[in-house]
C-alpha positions as semicolon CSV with decimal commas, in nm:
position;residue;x (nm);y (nm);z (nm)
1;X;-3,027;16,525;3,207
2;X;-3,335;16,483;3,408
3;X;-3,475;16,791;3,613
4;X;-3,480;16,724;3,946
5;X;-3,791;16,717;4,192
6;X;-3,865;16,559;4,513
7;X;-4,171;16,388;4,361
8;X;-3,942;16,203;4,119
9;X;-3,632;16,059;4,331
10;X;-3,937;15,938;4,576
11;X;-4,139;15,774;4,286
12;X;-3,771;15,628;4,161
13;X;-3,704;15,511;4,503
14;X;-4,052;15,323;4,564
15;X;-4,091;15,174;4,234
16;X;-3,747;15,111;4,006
17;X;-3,455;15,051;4,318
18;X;-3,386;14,725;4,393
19;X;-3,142;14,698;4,703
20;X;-2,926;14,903;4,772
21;X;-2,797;15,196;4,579
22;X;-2,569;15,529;4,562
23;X;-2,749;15,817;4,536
24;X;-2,596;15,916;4,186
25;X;-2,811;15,641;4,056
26;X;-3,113;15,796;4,156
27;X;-3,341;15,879;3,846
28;X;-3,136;15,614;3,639
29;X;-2,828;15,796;3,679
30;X;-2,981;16,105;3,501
31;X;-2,958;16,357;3,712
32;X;-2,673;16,644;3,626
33;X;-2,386;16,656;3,856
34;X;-2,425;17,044;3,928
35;X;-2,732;16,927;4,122
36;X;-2,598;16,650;4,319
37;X;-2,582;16,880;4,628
38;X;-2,917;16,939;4,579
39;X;-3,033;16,572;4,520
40;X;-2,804;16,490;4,902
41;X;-3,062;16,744;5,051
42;X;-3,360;16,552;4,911
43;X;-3,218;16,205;4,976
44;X;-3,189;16,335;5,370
45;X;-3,525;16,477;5,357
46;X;-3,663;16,130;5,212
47;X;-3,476;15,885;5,469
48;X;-3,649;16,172;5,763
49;X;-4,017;16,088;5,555
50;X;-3,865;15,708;5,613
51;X;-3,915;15,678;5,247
52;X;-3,523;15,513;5,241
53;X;-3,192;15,460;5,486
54;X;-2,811;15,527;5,494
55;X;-2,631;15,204;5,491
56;X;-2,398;15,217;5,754
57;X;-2,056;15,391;5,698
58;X;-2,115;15,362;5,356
59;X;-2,097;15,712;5,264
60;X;-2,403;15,792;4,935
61;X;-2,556;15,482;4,966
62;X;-2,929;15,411;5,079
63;X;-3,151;15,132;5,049
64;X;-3,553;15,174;5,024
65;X;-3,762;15,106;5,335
66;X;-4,035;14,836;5,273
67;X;-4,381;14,897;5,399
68;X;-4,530;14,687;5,191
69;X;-4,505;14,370;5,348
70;X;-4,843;14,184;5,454
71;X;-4,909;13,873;5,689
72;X;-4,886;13,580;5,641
73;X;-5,179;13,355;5,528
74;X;-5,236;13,045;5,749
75;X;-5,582;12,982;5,649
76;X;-5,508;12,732;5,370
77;X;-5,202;12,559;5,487
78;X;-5,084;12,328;5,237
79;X;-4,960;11,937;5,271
80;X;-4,664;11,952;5,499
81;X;-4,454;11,704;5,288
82;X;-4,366;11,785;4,954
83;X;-4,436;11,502;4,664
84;X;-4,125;11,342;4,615
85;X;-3,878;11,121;4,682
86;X;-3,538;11,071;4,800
87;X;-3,236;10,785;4,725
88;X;-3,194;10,572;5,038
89;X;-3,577;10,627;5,170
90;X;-3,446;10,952;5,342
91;X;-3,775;11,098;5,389
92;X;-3,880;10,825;5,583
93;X;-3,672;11,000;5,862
94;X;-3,715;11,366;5,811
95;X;-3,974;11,622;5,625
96;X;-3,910;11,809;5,317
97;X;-4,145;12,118;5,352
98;X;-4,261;12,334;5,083
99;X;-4,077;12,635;4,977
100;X;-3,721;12,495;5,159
101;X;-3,393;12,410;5,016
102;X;-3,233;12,081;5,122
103;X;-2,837;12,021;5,043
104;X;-2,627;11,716;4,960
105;X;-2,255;11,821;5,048
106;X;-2,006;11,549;4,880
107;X;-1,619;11,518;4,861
108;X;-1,468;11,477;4,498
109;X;-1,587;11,178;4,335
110;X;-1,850;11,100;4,615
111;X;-2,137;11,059;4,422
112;X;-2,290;11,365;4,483
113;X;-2,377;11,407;4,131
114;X;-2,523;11,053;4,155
115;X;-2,757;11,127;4,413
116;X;-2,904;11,416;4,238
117;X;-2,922;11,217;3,914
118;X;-3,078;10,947;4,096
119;X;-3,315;11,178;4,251
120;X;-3,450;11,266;3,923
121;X;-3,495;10,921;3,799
122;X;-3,682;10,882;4,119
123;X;-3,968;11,167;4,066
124;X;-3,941;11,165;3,671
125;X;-4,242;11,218;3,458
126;X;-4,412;11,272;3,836
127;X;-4,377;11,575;3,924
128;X;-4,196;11,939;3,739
129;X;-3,855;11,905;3,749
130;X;-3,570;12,165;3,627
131;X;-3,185;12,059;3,666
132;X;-2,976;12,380;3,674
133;X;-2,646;12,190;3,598
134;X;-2,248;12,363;3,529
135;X;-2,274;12,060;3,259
136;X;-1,947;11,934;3,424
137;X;-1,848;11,668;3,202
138;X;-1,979;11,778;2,936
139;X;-2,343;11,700;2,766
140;X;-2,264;11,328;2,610
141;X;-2,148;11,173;2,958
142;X;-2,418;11,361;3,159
143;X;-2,694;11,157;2,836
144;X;-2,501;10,839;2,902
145;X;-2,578;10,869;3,270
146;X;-2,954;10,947;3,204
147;X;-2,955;10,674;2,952
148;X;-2,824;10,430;3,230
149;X;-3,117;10,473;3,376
150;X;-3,363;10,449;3,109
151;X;-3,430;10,833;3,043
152;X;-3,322;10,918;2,691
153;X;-3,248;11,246;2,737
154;X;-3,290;11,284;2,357
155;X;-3,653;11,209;2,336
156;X;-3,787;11,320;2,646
157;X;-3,943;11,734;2,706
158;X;-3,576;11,916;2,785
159;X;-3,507;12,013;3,132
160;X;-3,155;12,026;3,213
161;X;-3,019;12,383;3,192
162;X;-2,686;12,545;3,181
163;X;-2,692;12,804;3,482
164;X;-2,298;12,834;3,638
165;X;-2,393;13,118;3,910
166;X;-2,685;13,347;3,990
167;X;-2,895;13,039;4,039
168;X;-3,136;13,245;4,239
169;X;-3,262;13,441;3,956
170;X;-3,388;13,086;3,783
171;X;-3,614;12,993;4,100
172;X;-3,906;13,148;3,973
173;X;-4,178;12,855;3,902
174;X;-4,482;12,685;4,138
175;X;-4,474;12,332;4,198
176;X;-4,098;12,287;4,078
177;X;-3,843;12,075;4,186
178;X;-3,520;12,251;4,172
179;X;-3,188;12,053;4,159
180;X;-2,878;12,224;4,123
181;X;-2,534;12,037;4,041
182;X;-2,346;12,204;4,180
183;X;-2,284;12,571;4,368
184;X;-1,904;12,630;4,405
185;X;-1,733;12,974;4,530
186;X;-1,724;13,216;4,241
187;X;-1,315;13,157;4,088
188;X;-1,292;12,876;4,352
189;X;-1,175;13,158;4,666
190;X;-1,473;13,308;4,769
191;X;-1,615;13,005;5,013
192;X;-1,794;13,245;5,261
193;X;-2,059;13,358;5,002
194;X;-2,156;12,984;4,935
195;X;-2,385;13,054;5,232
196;X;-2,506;13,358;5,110
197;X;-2,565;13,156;4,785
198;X;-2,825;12,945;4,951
199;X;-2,977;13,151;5,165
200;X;-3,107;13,351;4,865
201;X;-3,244;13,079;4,667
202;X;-3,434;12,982;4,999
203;X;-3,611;13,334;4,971
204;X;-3,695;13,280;4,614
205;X;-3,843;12,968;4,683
206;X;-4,133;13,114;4,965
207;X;-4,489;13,084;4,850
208;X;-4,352;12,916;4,486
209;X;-4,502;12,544;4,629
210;X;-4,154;12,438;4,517
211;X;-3,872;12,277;4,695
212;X;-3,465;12,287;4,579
213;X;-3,213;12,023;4,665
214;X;-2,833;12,166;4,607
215;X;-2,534;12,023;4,566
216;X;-2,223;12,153;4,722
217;X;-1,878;12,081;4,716
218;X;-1,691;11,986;5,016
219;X;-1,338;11,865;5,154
220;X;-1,285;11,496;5,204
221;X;-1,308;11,414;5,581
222;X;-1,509;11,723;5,665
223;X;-1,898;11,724;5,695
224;X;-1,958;12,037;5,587
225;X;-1,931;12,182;5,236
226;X;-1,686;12,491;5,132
227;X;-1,837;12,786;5,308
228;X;-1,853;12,592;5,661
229;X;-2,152;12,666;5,906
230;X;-2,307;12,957;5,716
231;X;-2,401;12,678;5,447
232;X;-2,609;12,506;5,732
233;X;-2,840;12,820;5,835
234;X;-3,137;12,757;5,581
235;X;-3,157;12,385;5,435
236;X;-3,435;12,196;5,615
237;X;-3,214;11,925;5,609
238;X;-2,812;11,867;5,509
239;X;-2,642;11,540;5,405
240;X;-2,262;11,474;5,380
241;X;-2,128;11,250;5,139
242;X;-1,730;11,053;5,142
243;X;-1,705;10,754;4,931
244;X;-1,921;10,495;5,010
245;X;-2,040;10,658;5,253
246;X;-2,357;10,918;5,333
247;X;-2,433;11,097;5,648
248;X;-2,725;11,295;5,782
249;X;-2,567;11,615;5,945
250;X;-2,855;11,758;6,046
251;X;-3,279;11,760;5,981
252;X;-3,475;12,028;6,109
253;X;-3,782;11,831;6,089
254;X;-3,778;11,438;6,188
255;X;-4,050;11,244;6,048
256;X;-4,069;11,067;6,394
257;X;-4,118;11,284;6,659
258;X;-3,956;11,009;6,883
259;X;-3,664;10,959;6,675
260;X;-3,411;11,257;6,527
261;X;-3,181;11,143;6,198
262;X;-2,926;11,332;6,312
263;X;-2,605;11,169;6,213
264;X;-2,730;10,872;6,118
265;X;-2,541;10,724;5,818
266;X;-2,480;10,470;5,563
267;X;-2,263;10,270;5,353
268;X;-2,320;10,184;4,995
269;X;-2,207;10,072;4,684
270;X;-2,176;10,291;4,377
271;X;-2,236;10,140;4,044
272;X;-2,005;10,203;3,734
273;X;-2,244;10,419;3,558
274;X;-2,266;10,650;3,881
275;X;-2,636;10,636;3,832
276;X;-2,761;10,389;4,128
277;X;-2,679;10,292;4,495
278;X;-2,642;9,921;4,562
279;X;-2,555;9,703;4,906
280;X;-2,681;9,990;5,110
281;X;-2,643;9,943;5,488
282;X;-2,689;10,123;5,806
283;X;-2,346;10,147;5,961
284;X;-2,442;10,218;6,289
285;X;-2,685;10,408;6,532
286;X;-2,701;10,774;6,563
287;X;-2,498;10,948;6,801
């Protein structure tokens, strides 16, 4: 058992915790139980120094209080438009900033999977890509859909990887394009943290120089994915995809100031190998 001092729990608390955390865990768990009375006095004593905080009602649990944060640098602002592209010339009609997410939401079977593929044939051997993929449908159809479009996924460098939740903790590289097929709600019940989901691979993504598209599911009919409006808080811009059909939902950025994408849409064709969009056609003004 670890002795217990003020100096340590403090050190513990501003270098090892990580969120939030019960105070048994202080000192990795370590300290004896005959002194928890005495580590509740020093846990008071450290959230009056503002060294930590009770969490609400949440009865022995405290989270660390950050000081360290600095400002932000705008002296060497970067390009605003990240280097890629998009299927259907979408960023001809909004921005894709550095260090945002954007989201394709698509029904069963809408070709949401598609449009990510396709997205990678479009920036291939251009710029870093990583696919963070469940691998549904298992690795030979996912090579016969690269090899549709002429990328051997045999002979080129490997960067398709199986990640099923947690994708946050794989956001870690500069100048990445992240793609992620798909995020669903952990044992398909949990919709509301789909939001929360997003929202943290947004905040690994700021100062990386990278940019993440993700692909949600969604109902048929409905615009927005499984997890409703809180999926719509971060991405810089949000598509919707039925069959045969693709919808912007909302851009935060338009690339015209005189014209917003919002709700603008398209039809399209969908070829057999689910690897390209064909016959694609406005279908009528935005809203």
């Amino acid at each position: 058992m670890a002795k217990l001092s003020k100096y340590d729990v403090k050190n513990w608390i501003e270098t090892v915790a990580s969120g939030e955390f019960h105070y048994k865990d202080a000192l990795d768990g370590r300290v004896d139980p005959l002194s928890y009375g005495h580590l509740r006095k020093i846990m008071h004593e450290l959230c009056v120094e503002e060294v930590c905080e009770t969490i609400g009602r949440r009865d022995g649990f405290y989270r660390p209080i950050e000081n360290g944060v600095r400002p932000v640098d705008f002296k060497n602002l970067r390009q605003r438009d990240y280097p890629v592209k998009l299927p259907f010339d979408l960023l001809n009609y909004f921005r894709f900033y550095p260090d945002t997410v954007g989201v394709v939401a698509g029904s069963k079977s809408s070709g949401k999977t598609g449009f990510i593929f396709r997205t990678i044939k479009l920036n291939f051997g251009k710029i870093k890509m990583k696919l963070l993929s469940n691998l549904e449908g298992g690795r030979e159809m996912i090579y016969d859909r690269f090899l549709a479009m002429d990328i051997d996924l045999a002979k080129e460098e490997q960067f398709i990887y199986p990640v099923h939740d947690n994708y946050h903790d794989y956001i870690k590289d500069n100048d990445t394009f992240y793609l992620i097929d798909y995020i669903d709600a952990p044992d398909g019940t949990d919709f509301y943290l789909i939001g929360a989901m997003v929202k943290k691979i947004d905040k690994k993504l700021q100062g990386l120089n990278s940019v993440a598209l993700i692909g949600l599911q969604k109902p048929f009919g409905r615009d927005t994915a499984f997890g409703g409006e809180q999926t719509l808080k971060n991405p810089t811009f949000y598509l919707a995809m039925d069959s045969n059909k693709l919808k912007v939902l909302d851009a935060k950025v338009p690339a015209n100031k005189n014209f917003h994408p919002k709700n603008m849409q398209w039809t399209f064709k969908y070829d057999e190998a689910g690897t390209n969009f064909w016959d694609i056609k406005r279908s009528y003004e935005v809203d």
